[in-house]
VEXDREN-2710 file (C-alpha; in Angstrom, 1 decimal):
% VEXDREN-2710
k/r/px/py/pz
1/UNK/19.3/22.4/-12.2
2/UNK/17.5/23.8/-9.5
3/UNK/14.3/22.4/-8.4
4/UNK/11.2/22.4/-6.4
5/UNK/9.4/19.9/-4.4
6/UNK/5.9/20.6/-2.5
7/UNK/5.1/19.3/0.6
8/UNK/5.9/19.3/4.3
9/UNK/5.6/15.7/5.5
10/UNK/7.3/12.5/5.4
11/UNK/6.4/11.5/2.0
12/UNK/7.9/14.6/0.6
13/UNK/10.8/13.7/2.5
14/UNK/11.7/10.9/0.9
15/UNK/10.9/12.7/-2.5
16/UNK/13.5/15.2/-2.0
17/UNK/16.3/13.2/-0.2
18/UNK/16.0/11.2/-3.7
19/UNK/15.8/14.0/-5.5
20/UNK/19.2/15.1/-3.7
21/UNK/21.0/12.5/-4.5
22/UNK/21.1/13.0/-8.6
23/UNK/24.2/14.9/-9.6
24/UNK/22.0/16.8/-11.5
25/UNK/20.2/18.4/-8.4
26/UNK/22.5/22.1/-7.8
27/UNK/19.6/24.1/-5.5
28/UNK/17.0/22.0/-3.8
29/UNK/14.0/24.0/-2.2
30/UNK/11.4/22.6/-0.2
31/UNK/7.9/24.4/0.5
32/UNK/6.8/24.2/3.4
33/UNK/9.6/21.3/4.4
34/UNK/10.3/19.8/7.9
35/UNK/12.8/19.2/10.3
36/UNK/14.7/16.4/8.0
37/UNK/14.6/18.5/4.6
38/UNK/16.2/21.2/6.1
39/UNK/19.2/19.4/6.8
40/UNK/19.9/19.0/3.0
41/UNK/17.6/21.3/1.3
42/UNK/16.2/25.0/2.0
43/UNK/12.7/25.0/3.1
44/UNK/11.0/27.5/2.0
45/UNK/7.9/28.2/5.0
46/UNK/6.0/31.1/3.5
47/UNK/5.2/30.0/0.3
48/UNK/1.7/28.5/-0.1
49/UNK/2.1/25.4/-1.8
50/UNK/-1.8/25.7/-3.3
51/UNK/-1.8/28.8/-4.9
52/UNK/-0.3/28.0/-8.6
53/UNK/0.3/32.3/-8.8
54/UNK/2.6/32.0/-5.9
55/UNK/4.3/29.2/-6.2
56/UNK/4.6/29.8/-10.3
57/UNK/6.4/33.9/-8.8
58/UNK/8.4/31.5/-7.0
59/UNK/9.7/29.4/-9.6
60/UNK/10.2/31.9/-12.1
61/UNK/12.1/34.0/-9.7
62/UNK/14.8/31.1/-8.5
63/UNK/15.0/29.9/-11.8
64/UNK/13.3/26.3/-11.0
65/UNK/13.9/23.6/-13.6
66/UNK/11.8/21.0/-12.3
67/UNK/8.7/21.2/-9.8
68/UNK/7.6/18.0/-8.0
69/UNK/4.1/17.9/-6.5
70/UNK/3.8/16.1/-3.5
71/UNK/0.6/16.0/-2.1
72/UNK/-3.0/15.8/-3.3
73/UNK/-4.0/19.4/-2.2
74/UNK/-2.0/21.2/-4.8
75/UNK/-3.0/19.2/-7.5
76/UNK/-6.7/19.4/-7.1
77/UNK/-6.0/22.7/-6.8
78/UNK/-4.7/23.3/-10.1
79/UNK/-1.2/24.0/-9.5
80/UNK/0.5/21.8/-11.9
81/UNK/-1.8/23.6/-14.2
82/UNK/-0.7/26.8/-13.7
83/UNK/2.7/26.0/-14.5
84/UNK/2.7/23.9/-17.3
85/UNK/0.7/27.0/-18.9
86/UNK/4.0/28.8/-18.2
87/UNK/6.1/26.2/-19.8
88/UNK/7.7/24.8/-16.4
89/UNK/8.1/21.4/-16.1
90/UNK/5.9/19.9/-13.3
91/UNK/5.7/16.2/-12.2
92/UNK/2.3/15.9/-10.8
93/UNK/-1.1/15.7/-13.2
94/UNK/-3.5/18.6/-13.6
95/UNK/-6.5/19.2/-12.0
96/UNK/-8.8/17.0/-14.6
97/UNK/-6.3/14.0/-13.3
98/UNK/-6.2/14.9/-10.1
99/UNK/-9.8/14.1/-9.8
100/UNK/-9.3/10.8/-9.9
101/UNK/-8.1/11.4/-5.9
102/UNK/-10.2/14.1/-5.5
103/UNK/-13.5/12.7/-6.2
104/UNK/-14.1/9.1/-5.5
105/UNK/-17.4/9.1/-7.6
106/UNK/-15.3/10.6/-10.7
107/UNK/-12.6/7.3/-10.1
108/UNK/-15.2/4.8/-9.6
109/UNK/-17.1/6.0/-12.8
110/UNK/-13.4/6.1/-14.3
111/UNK/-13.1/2.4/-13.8
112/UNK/-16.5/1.4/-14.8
113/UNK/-16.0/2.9/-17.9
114/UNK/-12.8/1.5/-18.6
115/UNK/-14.1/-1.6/-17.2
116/UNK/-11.3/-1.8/-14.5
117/UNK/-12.1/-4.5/-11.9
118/UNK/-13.5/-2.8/-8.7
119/UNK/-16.0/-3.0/-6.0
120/UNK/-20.0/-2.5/-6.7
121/UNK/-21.0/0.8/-5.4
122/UNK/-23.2/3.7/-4.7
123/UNK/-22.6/7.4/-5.0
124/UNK/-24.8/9.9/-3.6
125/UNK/-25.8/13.2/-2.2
126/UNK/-28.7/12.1/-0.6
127/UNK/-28.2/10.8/3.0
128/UNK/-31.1/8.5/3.2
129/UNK/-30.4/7.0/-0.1
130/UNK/-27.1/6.1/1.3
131/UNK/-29.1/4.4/4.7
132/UNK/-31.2/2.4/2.3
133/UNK/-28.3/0.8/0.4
134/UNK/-26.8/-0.4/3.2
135/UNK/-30.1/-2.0/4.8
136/UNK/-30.4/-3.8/0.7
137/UNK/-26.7/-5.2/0.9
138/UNK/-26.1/-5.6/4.4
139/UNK/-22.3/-5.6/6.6
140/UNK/-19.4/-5.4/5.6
141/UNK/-19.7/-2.7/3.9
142/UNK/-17.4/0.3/3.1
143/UNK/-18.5/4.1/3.2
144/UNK/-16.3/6.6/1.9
145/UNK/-16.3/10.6/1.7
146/UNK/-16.6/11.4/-1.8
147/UNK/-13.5/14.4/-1.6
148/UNK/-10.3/14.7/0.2
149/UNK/-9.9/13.9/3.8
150/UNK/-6.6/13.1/4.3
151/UNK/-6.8/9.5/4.3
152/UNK/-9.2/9.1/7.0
153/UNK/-12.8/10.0/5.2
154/UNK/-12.9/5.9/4.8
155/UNK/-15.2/3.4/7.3
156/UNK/-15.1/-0.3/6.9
157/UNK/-18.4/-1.3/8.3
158/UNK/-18.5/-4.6/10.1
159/UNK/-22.3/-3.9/10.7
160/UNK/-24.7/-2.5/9.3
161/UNK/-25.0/0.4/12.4
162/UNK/-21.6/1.4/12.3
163/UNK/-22.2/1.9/8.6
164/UNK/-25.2/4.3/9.7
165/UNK/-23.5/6.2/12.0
166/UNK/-20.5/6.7/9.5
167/UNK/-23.2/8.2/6.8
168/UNK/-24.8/10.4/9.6
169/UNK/-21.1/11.9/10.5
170/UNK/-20.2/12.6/6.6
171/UNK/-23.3/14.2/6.1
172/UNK/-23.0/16.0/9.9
173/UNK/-19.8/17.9/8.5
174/UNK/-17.1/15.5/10.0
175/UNK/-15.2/15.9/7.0
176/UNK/-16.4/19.3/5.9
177/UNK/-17.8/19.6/2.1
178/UNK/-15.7/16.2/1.0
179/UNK/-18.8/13.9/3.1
180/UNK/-21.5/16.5/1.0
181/UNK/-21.4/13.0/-1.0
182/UNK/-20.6/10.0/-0.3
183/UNK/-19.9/6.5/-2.0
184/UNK/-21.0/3.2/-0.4
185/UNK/-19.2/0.1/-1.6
186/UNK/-19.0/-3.5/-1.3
187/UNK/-16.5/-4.9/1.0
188/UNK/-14.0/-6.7/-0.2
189/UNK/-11.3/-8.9/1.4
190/UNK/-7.8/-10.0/0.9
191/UNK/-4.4/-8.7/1.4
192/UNK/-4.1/-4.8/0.9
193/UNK/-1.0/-4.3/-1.8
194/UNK/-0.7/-0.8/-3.2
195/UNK/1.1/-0.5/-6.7
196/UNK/2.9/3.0/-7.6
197/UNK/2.9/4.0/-11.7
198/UNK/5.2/6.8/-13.3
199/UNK/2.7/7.6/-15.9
200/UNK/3.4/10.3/-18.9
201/UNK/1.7/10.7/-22.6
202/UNK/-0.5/7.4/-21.3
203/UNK/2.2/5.1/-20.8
204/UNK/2.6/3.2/-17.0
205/UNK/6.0/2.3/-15.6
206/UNK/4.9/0.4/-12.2
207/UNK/7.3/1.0/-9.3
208/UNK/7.8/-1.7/-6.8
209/UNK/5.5/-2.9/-4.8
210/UNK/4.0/-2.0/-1.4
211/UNK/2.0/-2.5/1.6
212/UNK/0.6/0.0/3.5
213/UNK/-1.0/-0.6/7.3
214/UNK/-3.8/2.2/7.6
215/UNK/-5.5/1.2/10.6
216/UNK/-4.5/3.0/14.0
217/UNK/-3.7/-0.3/16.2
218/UNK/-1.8/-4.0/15.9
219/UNK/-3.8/-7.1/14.2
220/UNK/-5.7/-4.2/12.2
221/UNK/-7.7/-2.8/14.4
222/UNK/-8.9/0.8/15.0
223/UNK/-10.2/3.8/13.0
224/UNK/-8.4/4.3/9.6
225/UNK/-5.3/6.8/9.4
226/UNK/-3.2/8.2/7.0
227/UNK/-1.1/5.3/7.2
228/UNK/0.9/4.1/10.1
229/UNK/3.8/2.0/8.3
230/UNK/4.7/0.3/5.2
231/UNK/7.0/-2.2/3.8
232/UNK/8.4/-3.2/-0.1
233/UNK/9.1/-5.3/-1.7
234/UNK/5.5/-7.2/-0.8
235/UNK/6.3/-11.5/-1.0
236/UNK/2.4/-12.5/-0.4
237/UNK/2.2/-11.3/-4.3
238/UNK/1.8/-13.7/-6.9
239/UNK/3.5/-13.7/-10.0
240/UNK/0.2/-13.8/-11.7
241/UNK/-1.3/-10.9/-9.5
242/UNK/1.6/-8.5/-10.0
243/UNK/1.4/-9.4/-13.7
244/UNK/-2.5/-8.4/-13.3
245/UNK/-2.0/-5.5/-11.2
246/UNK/0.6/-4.3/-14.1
247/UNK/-2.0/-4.9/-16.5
248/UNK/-4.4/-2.8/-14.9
249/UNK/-2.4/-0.1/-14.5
250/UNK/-1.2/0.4/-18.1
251/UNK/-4.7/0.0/-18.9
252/UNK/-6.0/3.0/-16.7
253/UNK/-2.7/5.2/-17.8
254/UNK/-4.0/4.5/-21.5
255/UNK/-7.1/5.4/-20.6
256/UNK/-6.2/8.7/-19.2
257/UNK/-4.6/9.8/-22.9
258/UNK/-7.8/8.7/-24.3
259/UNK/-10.3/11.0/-22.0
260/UNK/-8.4/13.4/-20.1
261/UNK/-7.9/17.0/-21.7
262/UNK/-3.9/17.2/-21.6
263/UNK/-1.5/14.2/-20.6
264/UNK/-1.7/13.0/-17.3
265/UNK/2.3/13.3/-16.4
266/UNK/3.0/12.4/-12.8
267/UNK/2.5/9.4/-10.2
268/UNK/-0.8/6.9/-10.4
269/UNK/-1.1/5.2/-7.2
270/UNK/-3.5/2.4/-7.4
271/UNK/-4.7/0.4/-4.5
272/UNK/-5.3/-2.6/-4.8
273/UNK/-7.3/-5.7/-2.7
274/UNK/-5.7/-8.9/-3.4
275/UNK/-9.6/-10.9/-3.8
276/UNK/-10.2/-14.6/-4.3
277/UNK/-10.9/-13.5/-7.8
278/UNK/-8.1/-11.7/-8.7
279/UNK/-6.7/-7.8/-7.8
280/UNK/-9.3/-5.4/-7.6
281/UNK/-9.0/-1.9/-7.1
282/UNK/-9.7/0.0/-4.1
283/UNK/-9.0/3.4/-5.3
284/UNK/-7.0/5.7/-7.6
285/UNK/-4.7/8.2/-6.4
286/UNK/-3.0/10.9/-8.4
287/UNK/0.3/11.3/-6.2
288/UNK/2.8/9.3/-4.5
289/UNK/1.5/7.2/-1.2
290/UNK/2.4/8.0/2.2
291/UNK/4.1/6.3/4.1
292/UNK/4.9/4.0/0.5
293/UNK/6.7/6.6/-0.9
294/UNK/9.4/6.0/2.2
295/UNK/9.5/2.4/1.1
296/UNK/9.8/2.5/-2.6
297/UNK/12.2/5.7/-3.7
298/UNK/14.5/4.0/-1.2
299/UNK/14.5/0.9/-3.4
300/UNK/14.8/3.1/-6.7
301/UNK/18.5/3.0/-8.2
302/UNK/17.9/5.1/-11.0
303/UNK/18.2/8.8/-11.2
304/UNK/14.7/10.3/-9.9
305/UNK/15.7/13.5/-11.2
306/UNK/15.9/12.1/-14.6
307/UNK/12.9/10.0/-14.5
308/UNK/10.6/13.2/-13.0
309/UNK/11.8/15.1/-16.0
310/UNK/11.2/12.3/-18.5
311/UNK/7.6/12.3/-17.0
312/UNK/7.4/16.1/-16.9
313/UNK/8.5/16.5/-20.0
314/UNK/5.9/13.7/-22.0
315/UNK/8.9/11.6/-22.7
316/UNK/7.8/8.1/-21.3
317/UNK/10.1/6.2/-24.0
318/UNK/13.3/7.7/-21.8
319/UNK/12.2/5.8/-18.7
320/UNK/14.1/3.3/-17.1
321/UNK/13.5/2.0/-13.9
322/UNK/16.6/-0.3/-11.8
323/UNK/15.5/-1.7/-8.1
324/UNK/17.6/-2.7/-5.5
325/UNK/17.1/-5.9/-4.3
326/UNK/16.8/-5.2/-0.9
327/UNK/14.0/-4.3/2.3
328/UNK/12.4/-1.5/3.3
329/UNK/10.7/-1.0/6.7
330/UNK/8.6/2.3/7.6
331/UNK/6.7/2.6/10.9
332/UNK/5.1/6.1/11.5
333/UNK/5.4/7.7/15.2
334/UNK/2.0/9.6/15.7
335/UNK/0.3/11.7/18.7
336/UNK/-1.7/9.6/21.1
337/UNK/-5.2/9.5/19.7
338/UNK/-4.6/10.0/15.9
339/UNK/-6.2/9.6/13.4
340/UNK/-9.0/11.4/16.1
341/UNK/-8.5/14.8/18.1
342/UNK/-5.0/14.7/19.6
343/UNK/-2.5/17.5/21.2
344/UNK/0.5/19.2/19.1
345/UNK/3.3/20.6/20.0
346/UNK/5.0/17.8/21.8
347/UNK/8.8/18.2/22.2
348/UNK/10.2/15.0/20.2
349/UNK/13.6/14.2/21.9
350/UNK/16.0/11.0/20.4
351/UNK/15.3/11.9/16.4
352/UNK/19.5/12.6/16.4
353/UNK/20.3/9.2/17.6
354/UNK/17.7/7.7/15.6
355/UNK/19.2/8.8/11.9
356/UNK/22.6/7.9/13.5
357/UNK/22.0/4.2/13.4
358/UNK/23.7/2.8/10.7
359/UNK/21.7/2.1/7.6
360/UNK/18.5/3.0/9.2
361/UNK/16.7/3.7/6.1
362/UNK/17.8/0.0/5.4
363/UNK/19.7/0.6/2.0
364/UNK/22.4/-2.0/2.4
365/UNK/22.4/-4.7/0.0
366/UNK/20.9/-8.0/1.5
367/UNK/18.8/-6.9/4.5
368/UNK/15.9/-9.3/5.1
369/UNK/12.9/-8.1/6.4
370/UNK/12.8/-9.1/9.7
371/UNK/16.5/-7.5/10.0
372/UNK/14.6/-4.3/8.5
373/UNK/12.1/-4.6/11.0
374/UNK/14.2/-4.7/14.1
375/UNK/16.2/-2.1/12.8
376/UNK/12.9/0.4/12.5
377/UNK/12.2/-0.2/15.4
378/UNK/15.6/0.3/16.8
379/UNK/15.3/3.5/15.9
380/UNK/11.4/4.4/16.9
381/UNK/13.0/3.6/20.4
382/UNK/15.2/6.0/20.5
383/UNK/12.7/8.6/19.6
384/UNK/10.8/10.1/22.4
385/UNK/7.5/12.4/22.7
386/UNK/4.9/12.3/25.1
387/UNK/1.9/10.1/23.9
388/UNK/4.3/8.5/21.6
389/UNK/2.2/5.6/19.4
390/UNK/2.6/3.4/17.1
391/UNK/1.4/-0.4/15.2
392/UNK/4.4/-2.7/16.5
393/UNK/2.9/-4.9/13.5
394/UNK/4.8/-3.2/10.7
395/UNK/6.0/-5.9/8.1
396/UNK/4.6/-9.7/10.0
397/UNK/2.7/-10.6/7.3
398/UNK/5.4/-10.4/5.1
399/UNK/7.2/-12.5/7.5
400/UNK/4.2/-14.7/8.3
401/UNK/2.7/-15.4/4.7
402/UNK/-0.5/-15.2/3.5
403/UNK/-2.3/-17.5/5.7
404/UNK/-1.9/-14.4/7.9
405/UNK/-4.5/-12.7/6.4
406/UNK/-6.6/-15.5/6.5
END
């Protein structure tokens, strides 16, 4: 069949090279794609990937049998809506579901209602109501922009100033009408462990685990980003607290079928903090996590194209999900000065050489992780652009244990 991914970035990437591998995949087409799709699939620059009218002309007119949603935009958008009104499958939930990404107050009041375990909180439109939460709970303390901002609308506060000033710049316009509200939450601490769900007709099948690294600099520090590496699988997990985090998310997919309008079909991506008490979760997202998607699909030895359909189609009981027992590495080259301002248009030399190294997307059977690690970073040295950064942090704690976090 032919099909469709949406996207341009890394995450989408990874989506399509799995896609591409299926023996069921004849016509691949990526919109907008990148440099790496296009060396197995036909990106398609001109289509706009958030207008469901558009991309719905597009499908209809190069006979698309299955559309994969990659990022949040489109889905918040209402794309998937669009074309499930046309009768195409889509992997990706509608715009109701997508909300739980789209709105951090609609997630958080998601979990309280469903009594999912999650951090205290306030959500609110008024700036000064915000300033006197923090002064009643004091540092740490998190402050989030209610709506989308790429993964970098999120301050953890270690005082109670820096939790000020990040109130003042959501409500300033730093991240346009997504900081028009904002949601203040207690901090809490443990290892980070993210936990991916294929979820259709409100049934969860949990992917392997992850760990993403989302602030800009080694040990941790810095500004949040988008994400700045990943590893899978995640050993610092307890048997008990992957058993919980599975819990929790077949609870919130049953949820979904019990409140939301139309079947949530597509990716759940909780994050979760790995607390004294248990798992909590940190948010919801309604798509794959980047850069976790590069870690997980690799790790997936069943046939994504048959499991997107299953999904698409509201046919959970067909699911069936094999993993590799093997490692996966991810560290993510950015600009100098990400997440902040930083230039574009730098000329990246060495990306040849790179994807030349032998199993440098780490799929051979028996890697360990600190094999994984060198051989990411074998292959970040080879690529070159000026202002070139990146953590050098990428998978230690998996290497050094728990007591790492501590």
């Amino acid at each position: 069949m032919n099909i469709l991914v949406l996207g341009g970035g890394g995450r989408e990437h990874a989506i399509a090279w799995a896609l591409n591998k299926s023996p069921k995949c004849e016509k691949l087409y990526v919109a907008p794609g990148n440099g790496g799709t296009a060396g197995f699939a036909e990106n398609v620059a001109g289509l706009n990937a958030e207008d469901g009218e558009a991309v719905l002309e597009f499908v209809q007119a190069h006979e698309i049998g299955l559309v994969a949603i990659g990022p949040e935009a489109p889905l918040v958008a209402g794309v998937a809506d669009v074309l499930r009104a046309a009768g195409i499958p889509v992997f990706g939930p509608d715009a109701q579901g997508a909300q739980l990404e789209g709105s951090k107050t609609f997630c958080k009041e998601f979990m309280m209602r469903n009594n999912l375990p999650t951090a205290e909180y306030l959500s609110t439109d008024n700036e000064q109501a915000a300033h006197d939460y923090i002064d009643e709970k004091g540092a740490p303390i998190v402050v989030k922009a209610d709506g989308l901002a790429a993964g970098k609308g999120v301050v953890v506060a270690q005082t109670a100033d820096e939790a000020h000033d990040a109130v003042r710049e959501c409500f300033a316009g730093a991240f346009g009408d997504a900081g028009n509200t904002v949601v203040v939450e207690e901090c809490l601490t443990g290892p980070e462990c993210s936990m991916l769900a294929f979820v259709s007709a409100g049934k969860a099948y949990c992917m392997a685990p992850s760990q993403d690294h989302k602030r800009a600099y080694d040990g941790d520090e810095g500004p949040n980003t988008g994400g700045m590496g990943a590893y899978s699988p995640v050993p610092i997990v307890t048997d008990e607290e992957l058993a919980r985090m599975e819990e929790v998310m077949a609870q919130a997919a049953a949820a979904t079928a019990e409140e939301f309008d139309h079947d949530y079909r597509g990716v759940l991506y909780g994050g979760f903090m790995l607390t004294p008490q248990g798992p909590k979760l940190l948010e919801y997202n309604a798509r794959f996590g980047d850069p976790e998607t590069q870690v997980v699909l690799p790790r997936l030895e069943s046939d994504l194209v048959d499991v997107m359909l299953a999904v698409a189609e509201g046919r959970p009981d067909d699911i069936s999900l094999q993993w590799a027992d093997k490692w996966a590495v991810t560290v993510v080259l950015a600009s100098q000065g990400y997440p902040r301002a930083y230039e574009k248009g730098k000329v990246i030399t060495g990306i040849d050489a790179a994807d030349a190294l032998e199993d440098v997307k780490v799929y051979h059977a028996g890697t360990a992780i600190q094999a994984a690690r060198e051989l990411a970073y074998k292959a970040c040295d080879l690529i070159q652009f000026e202002g070139k950064q990146n953590r050098t942090d990428i998978g230690l704690r998996a290497i050094n244990g728990r007591q790492s976090w501590e």
